[in-house]
C-alpha positions as CSV (number, residue, x, y, z in Angstrom):
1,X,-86.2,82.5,-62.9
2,X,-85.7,78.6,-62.4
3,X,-81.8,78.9,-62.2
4,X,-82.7,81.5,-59.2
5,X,-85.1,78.8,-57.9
6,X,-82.3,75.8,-58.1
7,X,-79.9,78.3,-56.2
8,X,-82.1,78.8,-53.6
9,X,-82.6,75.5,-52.9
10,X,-78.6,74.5,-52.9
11,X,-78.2,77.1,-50.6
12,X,-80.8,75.7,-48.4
13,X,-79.3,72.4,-48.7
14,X,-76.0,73.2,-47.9
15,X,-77.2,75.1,-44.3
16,X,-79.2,72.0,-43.8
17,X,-75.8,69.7,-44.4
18,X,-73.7,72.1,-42.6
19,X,-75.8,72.0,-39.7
20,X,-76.2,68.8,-39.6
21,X,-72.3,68.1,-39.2
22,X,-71.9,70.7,-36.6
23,X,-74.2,69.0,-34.6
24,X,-72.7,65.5,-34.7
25,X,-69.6,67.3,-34.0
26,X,-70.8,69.0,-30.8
27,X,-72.2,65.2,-30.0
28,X,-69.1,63.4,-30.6
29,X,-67.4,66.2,-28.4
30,X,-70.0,65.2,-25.9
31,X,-69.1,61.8,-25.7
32,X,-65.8,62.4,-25.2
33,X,-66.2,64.8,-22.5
34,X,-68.1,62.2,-20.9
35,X,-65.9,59.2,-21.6
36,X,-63.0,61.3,-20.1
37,X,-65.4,62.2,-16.7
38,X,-65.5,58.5,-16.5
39,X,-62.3,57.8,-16.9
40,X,-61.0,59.7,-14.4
41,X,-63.9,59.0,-11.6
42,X,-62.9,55.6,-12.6
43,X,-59.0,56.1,-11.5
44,X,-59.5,58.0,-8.5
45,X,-62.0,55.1,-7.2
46,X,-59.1,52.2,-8.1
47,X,-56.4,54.7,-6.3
48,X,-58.8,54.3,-3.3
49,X,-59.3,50.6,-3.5
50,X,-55.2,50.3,-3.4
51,X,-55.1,52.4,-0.7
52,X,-57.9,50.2,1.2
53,X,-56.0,47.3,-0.3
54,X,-59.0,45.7,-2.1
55,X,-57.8,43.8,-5.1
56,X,-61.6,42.7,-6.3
57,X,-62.2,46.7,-6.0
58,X,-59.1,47.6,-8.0
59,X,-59.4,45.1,-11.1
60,X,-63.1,46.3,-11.8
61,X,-62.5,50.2,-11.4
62,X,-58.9,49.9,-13.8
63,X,-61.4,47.6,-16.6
64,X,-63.7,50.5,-16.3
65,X,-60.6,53.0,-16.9
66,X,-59.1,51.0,-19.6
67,X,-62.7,51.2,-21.4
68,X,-62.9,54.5,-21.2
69,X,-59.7,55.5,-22.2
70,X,-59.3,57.5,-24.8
71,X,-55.2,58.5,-25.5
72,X,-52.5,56.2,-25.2
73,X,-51.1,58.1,-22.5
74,X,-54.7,57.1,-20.4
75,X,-54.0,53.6,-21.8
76,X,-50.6,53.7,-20.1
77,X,-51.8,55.2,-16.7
78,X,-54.2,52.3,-16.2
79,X,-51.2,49.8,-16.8
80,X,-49.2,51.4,-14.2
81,X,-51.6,51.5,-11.9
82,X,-52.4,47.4,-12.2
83,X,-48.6,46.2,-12.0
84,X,-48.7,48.7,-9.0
85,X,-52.0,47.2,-7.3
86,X,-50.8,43.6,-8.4
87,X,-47.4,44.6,-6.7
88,X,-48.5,45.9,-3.2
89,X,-51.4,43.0,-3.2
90,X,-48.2,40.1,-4.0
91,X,-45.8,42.1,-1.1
92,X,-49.2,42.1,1.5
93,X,-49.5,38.7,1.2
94,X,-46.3,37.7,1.4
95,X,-45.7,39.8,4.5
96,X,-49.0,38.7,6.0
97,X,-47.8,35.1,5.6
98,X,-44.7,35.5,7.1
99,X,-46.2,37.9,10.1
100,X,-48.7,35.0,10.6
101,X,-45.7,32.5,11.3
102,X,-43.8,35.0,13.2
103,X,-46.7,35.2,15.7
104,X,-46.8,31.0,15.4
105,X,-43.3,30.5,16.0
106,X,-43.4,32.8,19.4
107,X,-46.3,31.1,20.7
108,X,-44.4,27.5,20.3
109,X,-41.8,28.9,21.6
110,X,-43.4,30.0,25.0
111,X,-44.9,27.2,25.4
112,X,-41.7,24.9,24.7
113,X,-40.4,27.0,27.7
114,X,-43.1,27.1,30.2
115,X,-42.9,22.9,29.3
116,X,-39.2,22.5,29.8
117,X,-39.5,25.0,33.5
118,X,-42.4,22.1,34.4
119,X,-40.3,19.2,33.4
120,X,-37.0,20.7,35.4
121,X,-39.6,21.7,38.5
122,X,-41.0,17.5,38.4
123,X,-37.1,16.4,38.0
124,X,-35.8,18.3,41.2
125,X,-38.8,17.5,43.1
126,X,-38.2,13.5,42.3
127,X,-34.7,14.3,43.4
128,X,-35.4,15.0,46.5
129,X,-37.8,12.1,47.2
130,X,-36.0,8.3,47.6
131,X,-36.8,5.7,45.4
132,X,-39.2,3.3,46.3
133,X,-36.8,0.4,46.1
134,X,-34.3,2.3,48.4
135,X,-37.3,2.5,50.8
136,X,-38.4,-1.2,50.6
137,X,-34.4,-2.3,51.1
138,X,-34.4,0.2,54.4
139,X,-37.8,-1.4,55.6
140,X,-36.5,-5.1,54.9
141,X,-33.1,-4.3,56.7
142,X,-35.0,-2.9,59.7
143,X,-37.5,-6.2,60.0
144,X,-34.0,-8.2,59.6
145,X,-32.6,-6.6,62.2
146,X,-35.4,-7.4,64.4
147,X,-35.8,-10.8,64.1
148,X,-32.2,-11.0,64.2
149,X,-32.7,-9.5,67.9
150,X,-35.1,-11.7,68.4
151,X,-33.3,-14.6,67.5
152,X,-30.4,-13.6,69.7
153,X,-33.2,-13.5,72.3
154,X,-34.2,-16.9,72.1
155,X,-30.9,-18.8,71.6
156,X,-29.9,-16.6,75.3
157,X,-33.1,-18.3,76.5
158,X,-31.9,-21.8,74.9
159,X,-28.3,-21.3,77.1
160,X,-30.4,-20.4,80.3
161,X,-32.7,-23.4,80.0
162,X,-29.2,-25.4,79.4
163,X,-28.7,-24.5,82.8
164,X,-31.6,-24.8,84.5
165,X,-31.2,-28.7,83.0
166,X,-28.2,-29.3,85.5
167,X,-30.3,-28.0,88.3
168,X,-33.8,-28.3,87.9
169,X,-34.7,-31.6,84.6
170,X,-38.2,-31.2,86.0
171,X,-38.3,-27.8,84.8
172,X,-35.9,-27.9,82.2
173,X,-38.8,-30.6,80.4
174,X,-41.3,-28.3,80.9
175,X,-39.9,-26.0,79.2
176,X,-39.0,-27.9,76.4
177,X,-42.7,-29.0,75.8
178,X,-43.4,-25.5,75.7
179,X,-40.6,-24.5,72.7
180,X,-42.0,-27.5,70.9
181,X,-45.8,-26.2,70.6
182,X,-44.0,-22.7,69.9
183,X,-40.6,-23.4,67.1
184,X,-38.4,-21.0,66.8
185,X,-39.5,-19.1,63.5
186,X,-36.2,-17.9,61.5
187,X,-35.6,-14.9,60.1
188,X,-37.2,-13.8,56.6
189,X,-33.7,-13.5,53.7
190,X,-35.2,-10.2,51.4
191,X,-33.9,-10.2,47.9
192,X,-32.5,-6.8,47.7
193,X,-32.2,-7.4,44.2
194,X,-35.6,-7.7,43.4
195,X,-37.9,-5.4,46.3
196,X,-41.1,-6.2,44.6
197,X,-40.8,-9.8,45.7
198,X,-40.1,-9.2,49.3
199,X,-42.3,-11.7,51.3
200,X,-44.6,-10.6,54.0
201,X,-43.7,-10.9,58.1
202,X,-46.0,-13.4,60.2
203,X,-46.0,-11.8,63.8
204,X,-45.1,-14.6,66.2
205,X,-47.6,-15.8,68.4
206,X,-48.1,-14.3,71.9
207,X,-48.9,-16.0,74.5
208,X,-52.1,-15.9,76.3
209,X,-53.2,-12.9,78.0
210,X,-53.6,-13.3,82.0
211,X,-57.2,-13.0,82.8
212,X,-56.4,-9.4,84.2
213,X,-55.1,-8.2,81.4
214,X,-57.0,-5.3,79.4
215,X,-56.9,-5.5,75.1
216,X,-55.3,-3.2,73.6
217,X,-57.0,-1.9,70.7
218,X,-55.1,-0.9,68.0
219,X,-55.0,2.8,66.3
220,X,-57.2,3.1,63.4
221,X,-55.7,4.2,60.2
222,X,-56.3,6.2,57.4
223,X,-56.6,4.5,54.6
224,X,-54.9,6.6,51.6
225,X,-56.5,5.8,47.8
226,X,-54.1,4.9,45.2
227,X,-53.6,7.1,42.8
228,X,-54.2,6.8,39.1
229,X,-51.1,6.1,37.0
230,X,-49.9,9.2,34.9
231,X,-50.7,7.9,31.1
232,X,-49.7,9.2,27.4
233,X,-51.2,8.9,23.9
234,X,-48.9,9.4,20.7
235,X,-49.9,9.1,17.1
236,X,-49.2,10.1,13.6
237,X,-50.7,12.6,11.3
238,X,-51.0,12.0,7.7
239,X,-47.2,13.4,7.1
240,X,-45.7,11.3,9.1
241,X,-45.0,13.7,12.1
242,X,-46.0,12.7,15.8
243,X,-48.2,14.3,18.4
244,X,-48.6,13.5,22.4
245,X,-51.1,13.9,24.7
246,X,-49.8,13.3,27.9
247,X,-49.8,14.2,32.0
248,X,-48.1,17.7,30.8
249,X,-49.5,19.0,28.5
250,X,-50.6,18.7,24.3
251,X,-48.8,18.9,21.4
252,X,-49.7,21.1,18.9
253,X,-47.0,21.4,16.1
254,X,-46.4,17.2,14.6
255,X,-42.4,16.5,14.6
256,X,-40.6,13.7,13.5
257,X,-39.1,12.7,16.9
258,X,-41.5,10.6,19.3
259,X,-39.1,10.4,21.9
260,X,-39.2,14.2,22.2
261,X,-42.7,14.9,22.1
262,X,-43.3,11.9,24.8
263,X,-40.7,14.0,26.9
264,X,-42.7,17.5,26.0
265,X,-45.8,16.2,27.1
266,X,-44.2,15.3,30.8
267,X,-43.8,11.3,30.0
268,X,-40.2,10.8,30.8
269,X,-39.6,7.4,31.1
270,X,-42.4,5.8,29.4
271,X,-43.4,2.3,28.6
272,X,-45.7,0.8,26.5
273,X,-49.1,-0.5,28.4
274,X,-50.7,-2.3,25.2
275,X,-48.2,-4.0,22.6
276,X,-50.2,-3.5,19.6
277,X,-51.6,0.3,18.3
278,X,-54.9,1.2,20.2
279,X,-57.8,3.4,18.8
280,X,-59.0,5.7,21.5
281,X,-62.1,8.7,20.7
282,X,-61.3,12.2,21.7
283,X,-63.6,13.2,24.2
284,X,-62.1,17.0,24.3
285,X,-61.8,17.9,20.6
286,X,-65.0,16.1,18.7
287,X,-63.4,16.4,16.0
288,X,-60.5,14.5,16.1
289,X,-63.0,11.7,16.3
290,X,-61.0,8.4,16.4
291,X,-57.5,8.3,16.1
292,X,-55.0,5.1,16.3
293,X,-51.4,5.1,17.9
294,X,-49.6,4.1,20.5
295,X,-50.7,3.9,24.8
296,X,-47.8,4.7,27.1
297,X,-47.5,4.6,30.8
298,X,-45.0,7.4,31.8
299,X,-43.8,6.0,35.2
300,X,-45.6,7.9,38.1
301,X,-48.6,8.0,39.7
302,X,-50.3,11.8,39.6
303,X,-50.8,13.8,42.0
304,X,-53.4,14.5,44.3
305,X,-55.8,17.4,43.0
306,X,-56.7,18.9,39.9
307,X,-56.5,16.4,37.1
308,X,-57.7,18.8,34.5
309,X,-56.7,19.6,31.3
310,X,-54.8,23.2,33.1
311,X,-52.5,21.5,35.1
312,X,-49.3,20.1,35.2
313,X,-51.4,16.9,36.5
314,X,-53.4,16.3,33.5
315,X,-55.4,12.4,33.7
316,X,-55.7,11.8,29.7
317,X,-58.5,9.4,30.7
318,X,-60.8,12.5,30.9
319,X,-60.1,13.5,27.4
320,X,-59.8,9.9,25.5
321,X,-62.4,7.3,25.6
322,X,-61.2,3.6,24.9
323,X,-58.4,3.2,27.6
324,X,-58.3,0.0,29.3
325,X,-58.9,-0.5,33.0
C-alpha cells in the first residue's frame, strides 16, 4: 500500500517537472520570436534612414539590430549595413563639399567677368576723352597766341606813332604820356612741362567808356560742383590675403596680389592718400566693425549720379566711416 502511495506521488512529480520545462520552453521560444520581430523592424527602419540619408537615424536603429540579433548571420547583416551607411554618408559629404565649391567657383567667376567688361567699358571711354594736361597746353597756346597778336598790335601802333613824331611832336608827346600810364604788358611764358603751374591772365585795362556808351553785362554761368574723388580701401585678413573696396565694386574671395584686387575693384592707377595704415568702421557690414589697411585714391573723379553701392560709381565714403576730409 505505501509503495503504491510513493508511486503516485513520483508520477505526480514528474508531470509537475515536465510541465514545468515545457513551459519555459514555450517562453524562451517566445522571446525569441520576439527578439527576431525586433530585429527585423529594427533593419527595415535603418534601410529607411539610409535611404533618407540620416546618419543619427541609422547608428541608433543598427545598435538596436545588433542587440537583438540572434545568429551570426544577423550579426553580419547589421555590419554590412553600417560600412554601407558610413560609406554613402563619407561619399555625400564629400560630394556636397565639392558641389558647394563648384557653385562658389562659378559665382567668382561671373563676377570676375562682369568686373573686367566694366573696367574695359571705363578704359575706352577715358580713351576717347583728352587728358587734362593736353587741354591746359591747347588753352595756354591759344592765350599765347593772343597776346602774341596783341603785341604785334601794339608795336604797329609804336611804328605809326614814329611817324606821326616827324609830323606832328605835339601829338606824338601826347601820345607817349598816354603809353606811359598804360605799359605794354608782355606776354605770359606757360610751362608746358608742368600745366598745373600755369599762371593766371590779367585782362588789360580798357579805357574809359564814352558817356554814351551802354555796359554790357556779362552772361551768367552755371556753376558746375566738383566732384568727389573716386577712393579705395585695401586690407589683410588674418591669412595674409588682401581684400578691396573700391569705386567698382567689393572683393569677396582674399588673394595674395594687392595690385590685382586694387585693379578688380576699378582703382587703376591708384595712390596712396595717407602714408601710414588707417582704421576706418564699416558702415555697410556691422560686423566687420573696425578694420586697419591701407587708403588709396584711384585717380578720377566719379561720376555724376548714383553713388551707391550698385553701380559702377560706387563713393566708399558711404560705406566706411573714418576717411579724412
Amino acid at each position: 500500500m505505501l509503495f503504491a502511495r510513493l508511486s503516485d506521488s513520483s508520477v505526480l512529480l514528474l508531470l509537475l517537472l515536465n510541465s514545468f520545462f515545457v513551459s519555459q520552453v514555450a517562453f524562451a521560444s517566445d522571446l525569441d520570436d520576439l527578439d527576431k520581430a525586433e530585429f527585423n523592424e529594427a533593419i527595415a527602419r535603418a534601410k529607411e534612414c539610409m535611404i533618407a540619408q540620416d546618419a543619427a537615424c541609422v547608428k541608433e536603429q543598427l545598435t538596436f539590430a545588433k542587440r537583438r540579433a540572434g545568429s551570426s548571420k544577423d550579426k553580419a547583416l547589421v555590419e554590412r549595413l553600417r560600412s554601407t551607411g558610413m560609406h554613402n554618408s563619407t561619399g555625400n559629404s564629400h560630394e556636397q563639399a565639392a558641389n558647394e565649391r563648384a557653385v562658389i567657383r562659378a559665382q567668382e567667376q561671373r563676377r570676375q567677368a562682369v568686373r573686367q567688361a566694366r573696367i574695359d567699358d571705363d578704359a575706352r571711354h577715358a580713351a576717347n576723352q583728352p587728358s587734362t594736361a593736353d587741354a591746359i597746353r591747347s588753352a595756354g597756346a591759344q592765350m599765347n597766341q593772343q597776346l602774341a597778336n596783341q603785341l604785334a598790335e601794339k608795336q604797329y601802333a609804336r611804328e605809326r606813332l614814329a611817324e606821326t613824331q616827324r609830323q606832328q611832336p605835339q601829338a606824338y608827346h601826347h601820345t607817349q604820356r598816354a603809353e606811359r600810364e598804360e605799359p605794354v604788358r608782355k606776354p605770359v611764358v606757360y610751362d608746358r612741362a608742368k600745366p598745373q603751374f600755369v599762371e593766371p591772365v590779367v585782362a588789360a585795362s580798357q579805357p574809359e567808356s564814352s558817356p554814351t556808351a551802354i555796359p554790357v553785362t556779362p552772361d551768367k554761368t552755371t556753376e558746375v560742383s566738383e566732384q568727389p574723388e573716386a577712393l579705395a580701401f585695401c586690407w589683410q585678413t588674418k591669412r595674409g590675403g588682401w581684400l578691396c573696396d573700391g569705386p567698382g565694386d567689393e572683393t569677396t574671395l582674399a588673394e595674395k596680389d594687392q595690385a590685382g584686387q586694387l585693379s578688380g575693384v576699378g582703382c587703376r592707377t591708384p595712390s596712396l592718400l595717407v602714408p601710414t595704415t588707417i582704421t576706418l568702421t564699416s558702415t555697410r557690414v556691422i560686423k566687420r566693425g573696425s578694420v586697419s589697411g591701407w587708403l588709396y585714391r584711384c585717380g578720377r573723379q566719379l561720376k555724376p549720379g548714383d553713388t551707391g553701392h550698385a553701380t559702377w560709381n560706387r563713393d566708399i565714403r558711404r560705406f566706411w566711416s573714418g576717411i579724412p576730409g
